[in-house]
C-alpha atoms as one frame of an Amber mdcrd trajectory, in Angstrom:
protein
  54.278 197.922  50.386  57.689 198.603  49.485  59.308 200.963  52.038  63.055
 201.975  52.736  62.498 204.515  55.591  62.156 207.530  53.615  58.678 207.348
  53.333  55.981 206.901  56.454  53.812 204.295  55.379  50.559 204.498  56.045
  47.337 201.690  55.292  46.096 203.689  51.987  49.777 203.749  50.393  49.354
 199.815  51.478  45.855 199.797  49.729  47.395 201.790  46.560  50.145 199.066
  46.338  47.966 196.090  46.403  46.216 198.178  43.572  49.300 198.445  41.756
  50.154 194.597  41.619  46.455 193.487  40.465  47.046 196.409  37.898  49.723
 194.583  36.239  47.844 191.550  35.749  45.612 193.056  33.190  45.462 194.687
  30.198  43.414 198.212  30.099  44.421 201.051  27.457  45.337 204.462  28.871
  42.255 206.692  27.164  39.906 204.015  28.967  41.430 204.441  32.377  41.792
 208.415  32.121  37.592 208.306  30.861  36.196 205.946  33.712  37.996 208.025
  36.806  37.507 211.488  35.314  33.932 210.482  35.308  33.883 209.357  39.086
  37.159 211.741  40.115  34.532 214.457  42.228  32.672 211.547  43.663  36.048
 209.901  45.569  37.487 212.923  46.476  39.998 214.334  43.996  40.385 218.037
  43.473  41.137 219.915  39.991  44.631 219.909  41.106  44.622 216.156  41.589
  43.326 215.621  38.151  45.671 218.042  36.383  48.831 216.425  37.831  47.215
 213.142  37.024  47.071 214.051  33.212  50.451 215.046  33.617  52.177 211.829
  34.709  49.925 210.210  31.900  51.006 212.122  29.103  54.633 210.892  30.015
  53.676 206.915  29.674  53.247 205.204  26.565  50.687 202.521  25.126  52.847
 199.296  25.694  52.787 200.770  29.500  49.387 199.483  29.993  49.988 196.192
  28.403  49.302 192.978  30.668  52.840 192.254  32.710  53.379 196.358  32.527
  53.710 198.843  34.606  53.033 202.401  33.528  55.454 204.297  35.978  56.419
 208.206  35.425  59.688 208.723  36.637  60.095 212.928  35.766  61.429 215.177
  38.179  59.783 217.293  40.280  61.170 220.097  38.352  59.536 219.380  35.585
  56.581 218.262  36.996  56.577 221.754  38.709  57.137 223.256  35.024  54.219
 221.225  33.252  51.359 221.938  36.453  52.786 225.176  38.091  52.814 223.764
  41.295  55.003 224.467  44.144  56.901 221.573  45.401  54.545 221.392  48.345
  51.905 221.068  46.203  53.283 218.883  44.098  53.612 216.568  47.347  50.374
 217.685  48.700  48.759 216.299  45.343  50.611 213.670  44.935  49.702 212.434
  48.649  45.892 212.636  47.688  46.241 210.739  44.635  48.152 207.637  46.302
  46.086 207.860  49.421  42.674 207.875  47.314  44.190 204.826  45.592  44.733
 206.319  41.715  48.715 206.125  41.903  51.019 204.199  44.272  54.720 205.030
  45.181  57.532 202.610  43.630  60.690 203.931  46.005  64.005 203.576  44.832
  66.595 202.712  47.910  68.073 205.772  47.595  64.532 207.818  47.078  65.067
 209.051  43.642  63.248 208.504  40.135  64.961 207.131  37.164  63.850 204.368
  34.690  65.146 202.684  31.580  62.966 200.987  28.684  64.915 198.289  26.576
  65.064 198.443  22.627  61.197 198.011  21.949  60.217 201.138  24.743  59.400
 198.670  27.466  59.958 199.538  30.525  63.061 196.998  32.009  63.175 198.977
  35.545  61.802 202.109  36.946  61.107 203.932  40.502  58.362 206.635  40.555
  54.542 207.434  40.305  52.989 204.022  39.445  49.311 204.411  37.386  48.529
 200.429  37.713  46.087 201.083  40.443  43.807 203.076  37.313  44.199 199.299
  35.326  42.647 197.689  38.749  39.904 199.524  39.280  38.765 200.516  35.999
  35.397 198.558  36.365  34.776 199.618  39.655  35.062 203.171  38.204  32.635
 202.292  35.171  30.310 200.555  37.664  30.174 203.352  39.936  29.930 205.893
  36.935  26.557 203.689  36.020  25.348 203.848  39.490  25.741 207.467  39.960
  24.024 208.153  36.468  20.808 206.174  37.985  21.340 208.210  41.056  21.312
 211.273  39.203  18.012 210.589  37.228  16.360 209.662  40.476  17.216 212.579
  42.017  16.139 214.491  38.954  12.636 212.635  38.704  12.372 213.361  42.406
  12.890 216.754  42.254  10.582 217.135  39.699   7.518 215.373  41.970   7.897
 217.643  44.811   8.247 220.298  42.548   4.626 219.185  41.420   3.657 218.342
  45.090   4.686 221.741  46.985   3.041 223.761  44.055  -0.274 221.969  45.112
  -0.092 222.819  48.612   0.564 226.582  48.184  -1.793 226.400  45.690  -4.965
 224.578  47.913  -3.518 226.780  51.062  -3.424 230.532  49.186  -6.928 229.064
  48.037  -8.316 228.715  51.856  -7.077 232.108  52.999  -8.576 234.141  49.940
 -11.514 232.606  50.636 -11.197 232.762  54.177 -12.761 228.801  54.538 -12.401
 226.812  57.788  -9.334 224.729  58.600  -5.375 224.665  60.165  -4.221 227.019
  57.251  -2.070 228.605  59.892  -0.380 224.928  60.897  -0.073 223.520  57.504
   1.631 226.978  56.462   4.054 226.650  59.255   4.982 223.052  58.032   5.253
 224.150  54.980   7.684 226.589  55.136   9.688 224.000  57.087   9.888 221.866
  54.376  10.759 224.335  51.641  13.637 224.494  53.931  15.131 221.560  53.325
  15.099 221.564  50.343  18.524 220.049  48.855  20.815 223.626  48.270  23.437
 221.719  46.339  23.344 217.540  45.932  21.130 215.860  48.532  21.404 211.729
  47.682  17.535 209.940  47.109  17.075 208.690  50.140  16.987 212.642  51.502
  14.865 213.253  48.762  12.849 210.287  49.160  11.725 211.105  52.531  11.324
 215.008  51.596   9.017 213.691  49.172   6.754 211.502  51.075   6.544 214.365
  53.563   5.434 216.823  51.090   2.731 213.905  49.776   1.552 213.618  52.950
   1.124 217.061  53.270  -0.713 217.446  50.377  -3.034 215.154  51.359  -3.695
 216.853  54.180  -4.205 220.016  53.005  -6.790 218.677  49.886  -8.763 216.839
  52.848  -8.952 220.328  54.748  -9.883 222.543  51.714 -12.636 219.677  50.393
 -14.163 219.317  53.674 -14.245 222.892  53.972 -15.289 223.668  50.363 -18.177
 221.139  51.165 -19.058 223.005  54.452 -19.521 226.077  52.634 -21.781 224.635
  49.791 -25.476 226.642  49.271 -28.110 223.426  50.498 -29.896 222.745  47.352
 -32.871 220.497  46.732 -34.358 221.024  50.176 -38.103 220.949  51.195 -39.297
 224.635  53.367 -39.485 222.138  56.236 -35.833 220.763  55.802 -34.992 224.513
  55.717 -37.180 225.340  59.003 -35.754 223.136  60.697 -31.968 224.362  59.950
 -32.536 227.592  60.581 -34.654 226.692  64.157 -31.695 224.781  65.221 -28.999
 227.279  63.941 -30.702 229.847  66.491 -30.980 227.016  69.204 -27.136 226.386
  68.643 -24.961 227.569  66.001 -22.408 225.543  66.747 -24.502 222.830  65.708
 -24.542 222.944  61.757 -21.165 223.663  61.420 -19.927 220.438  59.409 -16.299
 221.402  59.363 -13.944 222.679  62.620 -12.930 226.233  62.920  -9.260 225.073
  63.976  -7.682 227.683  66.120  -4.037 228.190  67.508  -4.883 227.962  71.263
  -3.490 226.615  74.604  -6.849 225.782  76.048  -7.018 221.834  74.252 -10.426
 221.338  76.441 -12.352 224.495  77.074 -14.684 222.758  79.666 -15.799 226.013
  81.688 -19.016 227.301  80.777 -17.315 231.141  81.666 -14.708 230.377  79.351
 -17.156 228.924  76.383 -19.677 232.118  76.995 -16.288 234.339  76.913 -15.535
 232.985  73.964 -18.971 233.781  72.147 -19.574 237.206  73.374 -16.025 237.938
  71.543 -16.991 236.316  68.339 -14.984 232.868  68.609 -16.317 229.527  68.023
 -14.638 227.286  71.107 -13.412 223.768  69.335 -15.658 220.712  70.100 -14.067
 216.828  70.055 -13.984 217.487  66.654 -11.698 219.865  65.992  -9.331 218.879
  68.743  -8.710 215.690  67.675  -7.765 217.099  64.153  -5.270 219.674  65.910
  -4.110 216.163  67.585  -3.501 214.559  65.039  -1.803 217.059  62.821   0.332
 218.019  66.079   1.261 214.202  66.252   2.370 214.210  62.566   4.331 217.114
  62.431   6.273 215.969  65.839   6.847 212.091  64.490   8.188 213.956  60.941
  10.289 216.118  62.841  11.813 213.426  65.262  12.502 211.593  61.535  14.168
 214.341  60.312  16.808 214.299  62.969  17.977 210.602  62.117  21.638 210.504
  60.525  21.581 209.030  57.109  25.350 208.307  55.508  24.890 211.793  53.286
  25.686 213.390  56.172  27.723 210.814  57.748  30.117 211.110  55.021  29.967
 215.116  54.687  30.171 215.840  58.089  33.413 213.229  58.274  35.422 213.805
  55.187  38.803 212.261  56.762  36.998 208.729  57.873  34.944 209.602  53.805
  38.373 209.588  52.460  39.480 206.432  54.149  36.289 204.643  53.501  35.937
 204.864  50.193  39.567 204.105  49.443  38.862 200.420  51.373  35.122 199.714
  50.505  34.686 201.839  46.715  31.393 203.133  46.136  29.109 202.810  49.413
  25.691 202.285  48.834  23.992 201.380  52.596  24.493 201.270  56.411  25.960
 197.600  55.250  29.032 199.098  53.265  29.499 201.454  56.150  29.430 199.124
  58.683  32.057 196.872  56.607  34.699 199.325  56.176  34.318 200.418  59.801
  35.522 196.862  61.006  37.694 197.087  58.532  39.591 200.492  59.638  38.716
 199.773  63.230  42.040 198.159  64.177  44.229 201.474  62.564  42.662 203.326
  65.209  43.394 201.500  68.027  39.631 200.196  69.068  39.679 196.933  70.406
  37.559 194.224  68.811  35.691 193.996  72.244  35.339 197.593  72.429  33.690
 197.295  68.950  31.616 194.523  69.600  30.123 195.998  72.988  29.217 199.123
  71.247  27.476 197.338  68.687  25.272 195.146  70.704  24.770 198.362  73.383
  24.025 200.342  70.606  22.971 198.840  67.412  25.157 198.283  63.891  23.747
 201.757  62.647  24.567 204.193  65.888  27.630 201.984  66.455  28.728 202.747
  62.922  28.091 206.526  62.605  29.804 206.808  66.134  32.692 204.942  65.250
  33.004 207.561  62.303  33.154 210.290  64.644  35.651 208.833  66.324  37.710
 208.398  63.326  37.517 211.857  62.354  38.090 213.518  65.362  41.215 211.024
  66.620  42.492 212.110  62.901  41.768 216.219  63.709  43.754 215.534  66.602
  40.757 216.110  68.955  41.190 212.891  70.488  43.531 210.726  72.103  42.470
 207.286  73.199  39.552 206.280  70.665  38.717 203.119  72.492  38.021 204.911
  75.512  36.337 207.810  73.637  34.130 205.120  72.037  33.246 203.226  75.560
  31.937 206.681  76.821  29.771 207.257  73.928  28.616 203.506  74.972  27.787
 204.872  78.608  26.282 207.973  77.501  24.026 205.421  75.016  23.311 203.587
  77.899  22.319 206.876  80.015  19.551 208.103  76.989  22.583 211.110  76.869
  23.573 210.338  73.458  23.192 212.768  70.626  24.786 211.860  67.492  22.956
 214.093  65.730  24.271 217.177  67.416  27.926 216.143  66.846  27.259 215.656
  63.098  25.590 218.847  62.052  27.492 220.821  64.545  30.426 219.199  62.435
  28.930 220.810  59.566  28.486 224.044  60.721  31.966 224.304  61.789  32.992
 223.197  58.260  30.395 225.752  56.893  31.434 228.859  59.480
C-alpha cells in the first residue's frame, strides 16, 4: 500500500489496495459494479450511509474509468462531498473508513495528502490521488456469486420456515386434542418443550443451519406427540367383537387389579421415579392416583433423555452467532475470506488474521490440537474482538488461558458469546 505518513495503515487498507491493482486489470462497466454490491452491501457490512457516499463518488467517474488499464478515482473535495451527502466531515471520514476497510474503495495518497487529478484530451484519466473504485472491478464476481448464494439461502430459509410452520401447528393441534379429551400421556412435558421451541424461533434472520436443527427438533417432537395421542386414542377404544366370556374375564381382572388393563401409562410429573413401598403405592390409590409401573417410567426416561441431549445441542456455537456476537473480527473476516460458508472458511481467515494480533503460531497450534479446529476457532474470535474493544491486552496469553481453562472442563464459550449479545442487545 502506498503510504506517506499521513495515513495509519492498517491490513484492510492493504487488502483494499491489492483490490485496487487486480481492478485495473479488467474491464467491468460502472452500472454492473454499482448492481452486484448493492445487492450484497447489508450482507458485508455497509450501512445506508456507506452506500449513499458510494453513489456519490460514482456519479463523479465516467465510462472510460472502468475500462481495462483504468482507474476510476474521485478526486472532489470534501466540501463538496459534504454538499452532495450532508455529512459532517467526521462522517464523511467515518464512511469513508468503512468503505476502504470493507474493501469497496482504496486510498490513492498524494505526498502532500490532497486530491487533484487531470484527464488528457480524450477524458482519460493521466494522474489522479483520491477515492479509488477498482476494488468494485475485482470483486464483481465474488459479489454476483455471493448474491446467488444468498438467494438459495433465502429460499431455504423460506421453505424451512414454512415446514415448521406445518410441523408446530400439528403438535398444538394433537396436544389441545389430548387435554380436551383428557386421554393418557406427558401432555404436561411435551407442552413444556413446546413452548421452548416456539422460543427460538428466528425473530429477525436466523441462517439454515439454525433452522435446520429447529426443524428436526420440532419433527421429532411431532412424532412424539402422534405416538402419545395414538397409543392413547387406542387405549380408550370401546372393545368390540368380543365373546361374554372375553368380557368376564376383563371385568374379573379389572376388579382383581385395575392397573392391569390399562394399555397406555398415566405419565405423571413426580419425584418418586420408583415408588417401591407398598405404603406409598396404597397412598397413592386411596387418593385417586395410578402409581407408574416400568412402563411409564421408562417413557418419562426417555422423553427426559431427549429433551436434555436437545438442550445440551442447543447450546453449541454455530458461526451465526459467531459472527453476530463478534462484529469487529465479522468485519475483518469477511474483508480477507468473502462470503463464509463453514467452520472451514472460519478457520482459514483465523490463521490468516492470527499474526495482526500478536498470537504466536505455537500458541495457535497448541490451542488447536488442545482444543479442536472448531473451539479453537470461535475462541480465537473472541479474542479478536475483545483485544480490538480494548478489553484485552496480551491475546496470546489471553488465548493460552482459555487453553488451560479447556484443559480444566472450565471452558464456556457459549456464555461469552451470548453474553456478548446481550450486551449488544441491552
Amino acid at each position: 500500500m502506498k503510504h506517506t505518513g499521513w495515513r495509519k495503515p492498517t491490513p484492510g487498507l492493504g487488502v483494499a489496495e491489492q483490490l485496487a491493482q487486480a481492478g485495473e486489470r479488467v474491464a467491468v462497466p460502472k452500472t454492473r459494479a454499482f448492481v452486484a454490491l448493492k445487492r450484497v452491501g447489508a450482507h458485508i457490512g455497509l450501512k445506508a450511509g456507506d452506500m449513499m457516499l458510494l453513489d456519490t463518488l460514482g456519479a463523479f467517474t465516467q465510462a472510460q474509468d472502468w475500462e481495462e488499464g483504468q482507474r476510476p478515482i474521485v478526486w472532489a473535495s470534501n466540501a463538496y462531498l459534504m454538499g452532495q451527502t450532508g455529512f459532517s466531515l467526521s462522517a464523511l471520514k467515518r464512511h469513508a473508513r468503512r468503505l476502504a476497510e470493507i474493501g469497496v474503495i482504496s486510498f490513492q495518497d498524494s505526498p502532500n495528502g490532497k486530491r487533484w487529478g487531470r484527464r488528457d484530451t480524450e477524458g482519460r484519466i493521466v494522474e489522479a490521488y483520491g477515492f479509488d473504485l477498482s476494488p468494485l472491478s475485482a470483486r464483481v464476481e465474488e459479489f454476483e456469486e455471493l448474491h446467488t448464494e444468498l438467494q438459495a439461502e433465502r429460499e431455504l430459509c423460506q421453505r424451512l420456515k414454512r415446514q415448521i410452520t406445518v410441523a408446530r401447528r400439528m403438535i398444538r393441534a394433537r396436544i389441545e386434542a389430548a387435554l380436551s379429551s383428557a386421554l393418557r400421556g406427558p401432555w404436561r412435558q411435551f407442552t413444556g418443550f413446546f413452548e421452548e421451541l416456539l422460543d427460538r424461533l428466528p425473530r429477525r434472520h436466523d441462517g439454515s443451519e439454525q433452522l435446520e436443527r429447529l426443524l428436526l427438533w420440532f419433527k421429532e417432537l411431532q412424532e412424539r406427540v402422534e405416538a402419545a395421542y395414538l397409543k392413547a386414542t387406542v387405549a380408550t377404544e370401546p372393545v368390540e367383537n368380543t365373546d361374554d366370556k372375553d368380557v368376564q374375564a376383563m371385568k374379573k381382572s379389572q376388579e382383581m387389579n385395575p392397573r392391569e388393563v390399562i394399555s397406555e401409562p398415566h405419565i405423571l410429573t413426580t419425584n418418586q421415579l420408583n415408588p417401591v413401598s407398598s405404603n406409598s403405592s396404597e397412598k397413592e390409590e386411596a387418593a385417586g392416583v395410578v402409581p407408574k409401573g416400568p412402563a411409564e417410567e421408562r417413557v418419562d426416561r426417555e422423553l427426559e433423555d431427549w429433551v436434555t441431549e436437545v438442550r445440551k445441542k442447543r447450546t453449541a456455537l454455530d458461526l451465526p452467532t459467531i459472527m453476530q456476537a463478534c462484529p469487529e473480527f465479522a468485519s475483518w473476516a469477511r474483508n480477507m475470506g468473502g462470503f463464509l460458508k463453514d467452520w472451514g472458511d472460519l478457520h482459514r481467515v483465523a490463521g490468516q488474521l492470527r499474526p495482526m494480533i500478536g498470537i504466536s503460531e505455537h500458541a495457535w497450534n497448541v490451542a488447536q490440537d488442545r482444543m479442536g479446529t472448531q473451539v479453537a476457532t470461535a475462541a480465537f474470535a473472541l479474542v479478536f474482538e475483545k483485544h480490538s474493544a480494548g478489553e484485552v491486552s496480551s491475546p496470546g496469553g489471553y488465548l493460552r488461558g482459555m487453553v488451560e481453562k479447556a484443559g480444566a472442563g472450565e471452558l464456556h464459550l457459549e456464555r461469552s458469546f451470548y453474553g456478548r449479545l446481550s450486551g449488544q442487545a441491552a
